[in-house]
KEROSE-451968 format. One record per atom (N, C-alpha, C): residue in three letters; atom name; z, y negated, x negated. Coordinates in steps of 0.2 Angstrom, whole numbers, plus 5000, padded with zeros to 4 digits. Layout:
// residues N
[node 'ala' 'CA' [Z Y X]]
...
// end
This chain:
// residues 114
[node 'unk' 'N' [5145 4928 5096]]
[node 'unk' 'CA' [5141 4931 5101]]
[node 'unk' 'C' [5135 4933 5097]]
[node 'unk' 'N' [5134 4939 5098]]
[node 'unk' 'CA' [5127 4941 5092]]
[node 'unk' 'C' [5120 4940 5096]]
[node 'unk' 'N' [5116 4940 5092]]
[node 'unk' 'CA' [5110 4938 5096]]
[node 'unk' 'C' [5108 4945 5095]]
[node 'unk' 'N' [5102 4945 5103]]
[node 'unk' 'CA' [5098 4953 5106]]
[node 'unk' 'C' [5094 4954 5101]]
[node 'unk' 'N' [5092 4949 5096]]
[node 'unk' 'CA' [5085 4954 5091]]
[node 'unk' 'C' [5090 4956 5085]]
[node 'unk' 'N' [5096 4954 5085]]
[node 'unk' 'CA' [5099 4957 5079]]
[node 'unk' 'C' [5102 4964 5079]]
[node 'unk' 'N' [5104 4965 5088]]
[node 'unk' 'CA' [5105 4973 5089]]
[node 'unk' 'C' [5101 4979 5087]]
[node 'unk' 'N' [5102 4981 5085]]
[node 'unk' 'CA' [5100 4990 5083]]
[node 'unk' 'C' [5097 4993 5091]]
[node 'unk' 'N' [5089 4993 5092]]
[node 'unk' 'CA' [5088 4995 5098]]
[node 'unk' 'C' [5085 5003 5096]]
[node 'unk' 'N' [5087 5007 5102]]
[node 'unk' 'CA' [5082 5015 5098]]
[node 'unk' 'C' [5075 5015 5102]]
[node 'unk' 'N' [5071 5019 5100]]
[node 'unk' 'CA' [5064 5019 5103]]
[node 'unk' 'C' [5064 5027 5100]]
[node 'unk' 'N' [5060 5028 5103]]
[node 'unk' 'CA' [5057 5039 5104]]
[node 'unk' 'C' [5051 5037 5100]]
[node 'unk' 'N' [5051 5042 5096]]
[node 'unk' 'CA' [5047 5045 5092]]
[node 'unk' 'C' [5043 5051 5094]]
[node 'unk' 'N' [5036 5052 5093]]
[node 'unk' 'CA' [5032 5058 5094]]
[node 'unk' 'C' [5029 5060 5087]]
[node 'unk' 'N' [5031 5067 5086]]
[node 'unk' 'CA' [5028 5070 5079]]
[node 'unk' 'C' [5025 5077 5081]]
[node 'unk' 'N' [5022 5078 5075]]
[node 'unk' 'CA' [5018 5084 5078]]
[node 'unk' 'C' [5023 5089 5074]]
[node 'unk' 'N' [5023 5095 5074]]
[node 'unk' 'CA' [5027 5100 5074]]
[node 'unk' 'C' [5028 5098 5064]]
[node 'unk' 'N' [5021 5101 5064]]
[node 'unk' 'CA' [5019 5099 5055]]
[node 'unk' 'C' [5022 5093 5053]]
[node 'unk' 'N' [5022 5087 5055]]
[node 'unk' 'CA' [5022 5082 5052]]
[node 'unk' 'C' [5031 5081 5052]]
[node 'unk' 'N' [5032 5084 5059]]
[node 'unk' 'CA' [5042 5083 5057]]
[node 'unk' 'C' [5044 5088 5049]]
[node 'unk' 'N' [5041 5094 5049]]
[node 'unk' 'CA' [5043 5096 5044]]
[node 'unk' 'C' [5041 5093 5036]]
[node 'unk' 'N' [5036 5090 5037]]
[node 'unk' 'CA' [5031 5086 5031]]
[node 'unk' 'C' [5039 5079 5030]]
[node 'unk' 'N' [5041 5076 5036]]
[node 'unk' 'CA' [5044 5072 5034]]
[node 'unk' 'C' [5050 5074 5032]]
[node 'unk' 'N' [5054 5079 5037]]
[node 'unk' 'CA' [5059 5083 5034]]
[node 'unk' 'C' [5059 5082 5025]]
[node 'unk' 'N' [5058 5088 5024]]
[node 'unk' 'CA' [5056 5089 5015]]
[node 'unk' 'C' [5056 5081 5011]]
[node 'unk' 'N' [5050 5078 5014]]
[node 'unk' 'CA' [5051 5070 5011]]
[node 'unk' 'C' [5056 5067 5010]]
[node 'unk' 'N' [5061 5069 5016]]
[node 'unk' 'CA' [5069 5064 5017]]
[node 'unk' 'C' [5074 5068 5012]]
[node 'unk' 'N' [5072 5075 5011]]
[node 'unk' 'CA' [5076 5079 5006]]
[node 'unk' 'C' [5075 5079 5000]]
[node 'unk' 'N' [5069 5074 4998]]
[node 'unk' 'CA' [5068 5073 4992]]
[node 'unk' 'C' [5072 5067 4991]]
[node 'unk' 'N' [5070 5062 4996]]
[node 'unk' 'CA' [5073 5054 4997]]
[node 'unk' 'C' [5079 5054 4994]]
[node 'unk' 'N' [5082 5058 4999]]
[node 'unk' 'CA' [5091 5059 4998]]
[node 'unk' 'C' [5093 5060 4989]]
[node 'unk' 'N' [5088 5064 4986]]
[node 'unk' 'CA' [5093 5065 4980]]
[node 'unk' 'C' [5089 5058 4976]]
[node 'unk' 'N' [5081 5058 4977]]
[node 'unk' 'CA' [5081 5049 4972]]
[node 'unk' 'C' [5085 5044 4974]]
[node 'unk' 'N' [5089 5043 4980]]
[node 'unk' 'CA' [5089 5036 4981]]
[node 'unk' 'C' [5099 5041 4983]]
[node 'unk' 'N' [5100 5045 4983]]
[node 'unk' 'CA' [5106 5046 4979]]
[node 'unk' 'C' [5111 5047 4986]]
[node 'unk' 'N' [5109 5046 4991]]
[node 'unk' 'CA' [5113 5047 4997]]
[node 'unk' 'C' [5112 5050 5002]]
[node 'unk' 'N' [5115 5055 5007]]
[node 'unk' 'CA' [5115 5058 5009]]
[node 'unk' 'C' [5115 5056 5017]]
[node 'unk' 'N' [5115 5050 5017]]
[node 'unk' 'CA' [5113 5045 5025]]
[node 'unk' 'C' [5109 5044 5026]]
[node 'unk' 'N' [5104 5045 5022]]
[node 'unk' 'CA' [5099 5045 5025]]
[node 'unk' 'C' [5095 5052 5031]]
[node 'unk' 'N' [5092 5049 5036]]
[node 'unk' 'CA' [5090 5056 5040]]
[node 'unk' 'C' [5084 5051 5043]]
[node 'unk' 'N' [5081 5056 5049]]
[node 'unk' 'CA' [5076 5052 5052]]
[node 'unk' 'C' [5073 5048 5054]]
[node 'unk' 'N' [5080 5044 5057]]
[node 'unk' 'CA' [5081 5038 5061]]
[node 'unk' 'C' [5080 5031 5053]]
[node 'unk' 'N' [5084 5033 5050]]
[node 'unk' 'CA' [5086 5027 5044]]
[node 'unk' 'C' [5076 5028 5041]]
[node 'unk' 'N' [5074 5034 5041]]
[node 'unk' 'CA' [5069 5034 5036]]
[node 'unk' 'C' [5065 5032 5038]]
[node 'unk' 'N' [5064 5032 5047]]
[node 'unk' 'CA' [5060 5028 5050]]
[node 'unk' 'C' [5061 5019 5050]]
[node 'unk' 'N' [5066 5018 5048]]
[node 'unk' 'CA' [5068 5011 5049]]
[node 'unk' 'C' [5065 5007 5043]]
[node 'unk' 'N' [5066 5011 5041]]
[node 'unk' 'CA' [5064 5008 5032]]
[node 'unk' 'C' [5056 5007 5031]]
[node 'unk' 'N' [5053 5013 5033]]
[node 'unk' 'CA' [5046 5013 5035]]
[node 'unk' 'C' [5043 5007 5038]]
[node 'unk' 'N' [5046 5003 5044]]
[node 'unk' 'CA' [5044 5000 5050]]
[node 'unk' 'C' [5045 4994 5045]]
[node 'unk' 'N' [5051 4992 5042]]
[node 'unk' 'CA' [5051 4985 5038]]
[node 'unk' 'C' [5047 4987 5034]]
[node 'unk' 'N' [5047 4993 5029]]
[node 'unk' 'CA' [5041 4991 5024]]
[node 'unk' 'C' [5033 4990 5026]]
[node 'unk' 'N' [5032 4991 5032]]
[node 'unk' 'CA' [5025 4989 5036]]
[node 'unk' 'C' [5025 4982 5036]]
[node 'unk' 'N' [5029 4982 5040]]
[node 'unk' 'CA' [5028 4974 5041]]
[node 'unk' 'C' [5030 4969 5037]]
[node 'unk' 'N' [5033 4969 5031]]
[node 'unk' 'CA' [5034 4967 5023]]
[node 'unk' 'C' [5028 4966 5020]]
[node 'unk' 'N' [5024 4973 5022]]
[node 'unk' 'CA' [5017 4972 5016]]
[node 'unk' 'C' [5012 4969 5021]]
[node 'unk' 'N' [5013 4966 5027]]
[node 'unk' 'CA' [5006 4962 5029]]
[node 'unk' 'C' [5008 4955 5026]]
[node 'unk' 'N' [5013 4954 5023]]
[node 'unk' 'CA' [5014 4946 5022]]
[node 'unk' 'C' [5011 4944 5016]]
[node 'unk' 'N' [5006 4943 5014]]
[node 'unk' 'CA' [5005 4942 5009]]
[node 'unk' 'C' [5009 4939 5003]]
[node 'unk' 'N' [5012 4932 5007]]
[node 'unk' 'CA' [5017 4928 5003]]
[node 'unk' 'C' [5022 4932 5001]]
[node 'unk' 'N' [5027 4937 5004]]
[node 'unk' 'CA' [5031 4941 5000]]
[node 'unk' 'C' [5027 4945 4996]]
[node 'unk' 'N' [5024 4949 4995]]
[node 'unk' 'CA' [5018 4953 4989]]
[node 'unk' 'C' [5020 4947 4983]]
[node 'unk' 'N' [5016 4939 4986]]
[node 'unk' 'CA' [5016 4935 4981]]
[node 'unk' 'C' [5025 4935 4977]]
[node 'unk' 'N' [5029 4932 4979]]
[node 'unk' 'CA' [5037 4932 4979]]
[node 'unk' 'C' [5039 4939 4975]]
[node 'unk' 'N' [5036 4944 4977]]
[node 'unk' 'CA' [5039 4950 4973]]
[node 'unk' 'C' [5036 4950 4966]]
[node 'unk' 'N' [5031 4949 4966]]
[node 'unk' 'CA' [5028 4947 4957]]
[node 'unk' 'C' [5030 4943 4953]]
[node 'unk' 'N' [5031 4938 4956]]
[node 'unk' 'CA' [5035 4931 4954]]
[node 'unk' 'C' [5042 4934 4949]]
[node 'unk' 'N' [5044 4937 4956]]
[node 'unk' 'CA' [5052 4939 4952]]
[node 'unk' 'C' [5053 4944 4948]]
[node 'unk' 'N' [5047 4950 4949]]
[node 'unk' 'CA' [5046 4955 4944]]
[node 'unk' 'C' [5042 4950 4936]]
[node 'unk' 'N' [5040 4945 4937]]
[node 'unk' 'CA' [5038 4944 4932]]
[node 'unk' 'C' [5030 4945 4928]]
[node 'unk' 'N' [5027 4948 4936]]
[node 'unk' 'CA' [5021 4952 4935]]
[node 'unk' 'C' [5014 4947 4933]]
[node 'unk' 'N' [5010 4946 4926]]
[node 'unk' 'CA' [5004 4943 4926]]
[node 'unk' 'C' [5001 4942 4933]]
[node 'unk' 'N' [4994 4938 4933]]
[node 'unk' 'CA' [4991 4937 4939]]
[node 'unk' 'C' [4986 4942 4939]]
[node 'unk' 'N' [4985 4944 4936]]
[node 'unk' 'CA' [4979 4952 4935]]
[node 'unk' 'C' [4983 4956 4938]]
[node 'unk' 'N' [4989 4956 4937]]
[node 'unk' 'CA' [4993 4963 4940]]
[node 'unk' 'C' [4994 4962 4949]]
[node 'unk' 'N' [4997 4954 4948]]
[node 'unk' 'CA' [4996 4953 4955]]
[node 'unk' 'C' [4990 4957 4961]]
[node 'unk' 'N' [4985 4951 4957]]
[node 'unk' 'CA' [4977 4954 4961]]
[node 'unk' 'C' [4977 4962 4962]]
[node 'unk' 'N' [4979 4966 4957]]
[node 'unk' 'CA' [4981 4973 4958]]
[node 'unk' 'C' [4986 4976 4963]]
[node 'unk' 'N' [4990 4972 4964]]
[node 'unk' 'CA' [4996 4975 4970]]
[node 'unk' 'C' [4994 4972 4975]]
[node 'unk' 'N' [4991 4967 4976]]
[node 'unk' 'CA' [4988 4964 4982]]
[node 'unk' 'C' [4983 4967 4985]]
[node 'unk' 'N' [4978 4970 4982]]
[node 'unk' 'CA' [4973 4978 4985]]
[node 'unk' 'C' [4976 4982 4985]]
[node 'unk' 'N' [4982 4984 4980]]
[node 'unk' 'CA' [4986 4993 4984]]
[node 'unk' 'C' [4987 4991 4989]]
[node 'unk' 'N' [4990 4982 4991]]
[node 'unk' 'CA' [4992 4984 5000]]
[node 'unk' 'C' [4985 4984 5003]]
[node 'unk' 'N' [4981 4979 5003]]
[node 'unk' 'CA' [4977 4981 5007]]
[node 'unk' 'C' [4973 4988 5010]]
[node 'unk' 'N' [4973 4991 5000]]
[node 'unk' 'CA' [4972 4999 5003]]
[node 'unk' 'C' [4977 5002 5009]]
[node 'unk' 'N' [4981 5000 5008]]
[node 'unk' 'CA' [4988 5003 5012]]
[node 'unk' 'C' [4987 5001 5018]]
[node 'unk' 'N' [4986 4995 5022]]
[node 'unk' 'CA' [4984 4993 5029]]
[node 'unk' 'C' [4976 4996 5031]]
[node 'unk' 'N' [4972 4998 5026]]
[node 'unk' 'CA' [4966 5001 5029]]
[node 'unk' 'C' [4968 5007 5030]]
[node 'unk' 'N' [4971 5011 5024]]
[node 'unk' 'CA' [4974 5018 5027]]
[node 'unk' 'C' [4978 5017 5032]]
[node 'unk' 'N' [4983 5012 5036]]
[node 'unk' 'CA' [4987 5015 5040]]
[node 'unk' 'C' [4984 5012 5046]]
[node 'unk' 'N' [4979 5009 5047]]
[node 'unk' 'CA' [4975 5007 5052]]
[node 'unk' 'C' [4970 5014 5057]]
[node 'unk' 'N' [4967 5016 5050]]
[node 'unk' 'CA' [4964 5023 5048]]
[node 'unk' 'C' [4970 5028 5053]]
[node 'unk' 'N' [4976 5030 5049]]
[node 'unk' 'CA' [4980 5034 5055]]
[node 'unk' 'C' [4980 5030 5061]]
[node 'unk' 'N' [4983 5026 5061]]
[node 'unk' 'CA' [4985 5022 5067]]
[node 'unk' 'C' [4980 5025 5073]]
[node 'unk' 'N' [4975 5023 5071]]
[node 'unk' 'CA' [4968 5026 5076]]
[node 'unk' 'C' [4968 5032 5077]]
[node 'unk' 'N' [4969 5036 5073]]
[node 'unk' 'CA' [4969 5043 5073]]
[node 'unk' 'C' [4974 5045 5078]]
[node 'unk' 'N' [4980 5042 5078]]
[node 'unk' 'CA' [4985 5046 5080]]
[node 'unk' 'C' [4984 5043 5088]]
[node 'unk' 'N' [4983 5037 5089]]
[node 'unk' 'CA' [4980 5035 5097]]
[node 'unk' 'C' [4976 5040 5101]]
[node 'unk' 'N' [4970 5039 5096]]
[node 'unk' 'CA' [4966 5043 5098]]
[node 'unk' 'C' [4970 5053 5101]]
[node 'unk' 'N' [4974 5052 5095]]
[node 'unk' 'CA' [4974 5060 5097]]
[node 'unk' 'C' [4980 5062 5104]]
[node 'unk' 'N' [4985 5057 5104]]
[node 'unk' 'CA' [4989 5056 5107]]
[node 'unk' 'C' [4984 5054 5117]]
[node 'unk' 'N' [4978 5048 5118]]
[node 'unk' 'CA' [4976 5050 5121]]
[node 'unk' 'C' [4975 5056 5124]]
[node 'unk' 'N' [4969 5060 5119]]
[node 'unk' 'CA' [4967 5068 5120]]
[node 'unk' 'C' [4974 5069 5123]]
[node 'unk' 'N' [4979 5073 5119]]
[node 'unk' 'CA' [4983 5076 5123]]
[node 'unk' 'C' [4985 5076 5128]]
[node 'unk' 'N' [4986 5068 5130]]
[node 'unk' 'CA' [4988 5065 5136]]
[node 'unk' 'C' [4985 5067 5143]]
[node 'unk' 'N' [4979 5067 5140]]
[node 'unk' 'CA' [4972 5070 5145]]
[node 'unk' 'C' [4973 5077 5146]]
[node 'unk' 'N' [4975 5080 5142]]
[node 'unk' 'CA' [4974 5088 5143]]
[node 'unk' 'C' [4982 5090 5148]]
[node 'unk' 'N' [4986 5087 5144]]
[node 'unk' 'CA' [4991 5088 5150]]
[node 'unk' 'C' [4990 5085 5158]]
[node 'unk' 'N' [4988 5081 5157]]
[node 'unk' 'CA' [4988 5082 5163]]
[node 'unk' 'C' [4981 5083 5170]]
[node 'unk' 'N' [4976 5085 5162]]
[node 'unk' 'CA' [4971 5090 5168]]
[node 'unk' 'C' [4974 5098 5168]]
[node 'unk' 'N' [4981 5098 5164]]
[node 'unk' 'CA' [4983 5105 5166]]
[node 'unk' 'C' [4989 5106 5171]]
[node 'unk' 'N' [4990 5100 5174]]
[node 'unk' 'CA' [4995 5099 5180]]
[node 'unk' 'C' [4991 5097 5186]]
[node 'unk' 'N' [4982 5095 5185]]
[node 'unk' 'CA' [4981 5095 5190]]
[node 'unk' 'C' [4980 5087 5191]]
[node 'unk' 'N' [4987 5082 5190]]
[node 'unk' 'CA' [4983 5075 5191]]
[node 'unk' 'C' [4980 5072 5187]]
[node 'unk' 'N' [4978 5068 5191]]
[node 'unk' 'CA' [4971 5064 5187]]
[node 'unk' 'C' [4972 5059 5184]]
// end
């Protein structure tokens, strides 16, 4: 019997006109570095969502260096690229709430409820 968190569940995605295309183009690049043609939006968002939550862990950062072999200087260096990484997507994060708000607002002061 499989367990419910091992299931493959889908959730809806909102993208702004530009930004599906921006992804698009990305995933046509993906597909020829990483050599396969399975990849589409769904998968590319999937990978995105584990690599989110891979880079809050400190300890795997530490684990990756380890096995890469990487001095301690290097480390302390990959360990600010992520933090850079969480403050920019914290940074969007915000932005995209925010903008998702607005619009939410505007729709529906254009139908009237409130």
């Amino acid at each position: 019997m499989s367990n419910e968190l091992d299931r493959i569940h889908s959730v809806t995605t909102r993208l702004r006109g530009y930004d599906l295309v921006l992804l698009d183009q990305a995933i046509a690049q993906w597909k020829l570095t990483v050599g396969s043609r399975k990849i589409d939006t769904s998968v590319a968002l999937n990978a995105a969502a584990l690599l989110i939550i891979r880079a809050g862990d400190e300890n795997l950062i530490r684990e990756h260096a380890e096995r890469k072999g990487m001095p301690d200087q290097d480390l302390e260096k990959l360990i600010g690229y992520y933090k850079w990484f969480f403050d920019e997507y914290f940074e969007v994060l915000r932005d995209v709430v925010e903008t998702r708000k607005r619009l939410d607002g505007r729709r529906k002061g254009d139908s009237g409820e409130e």
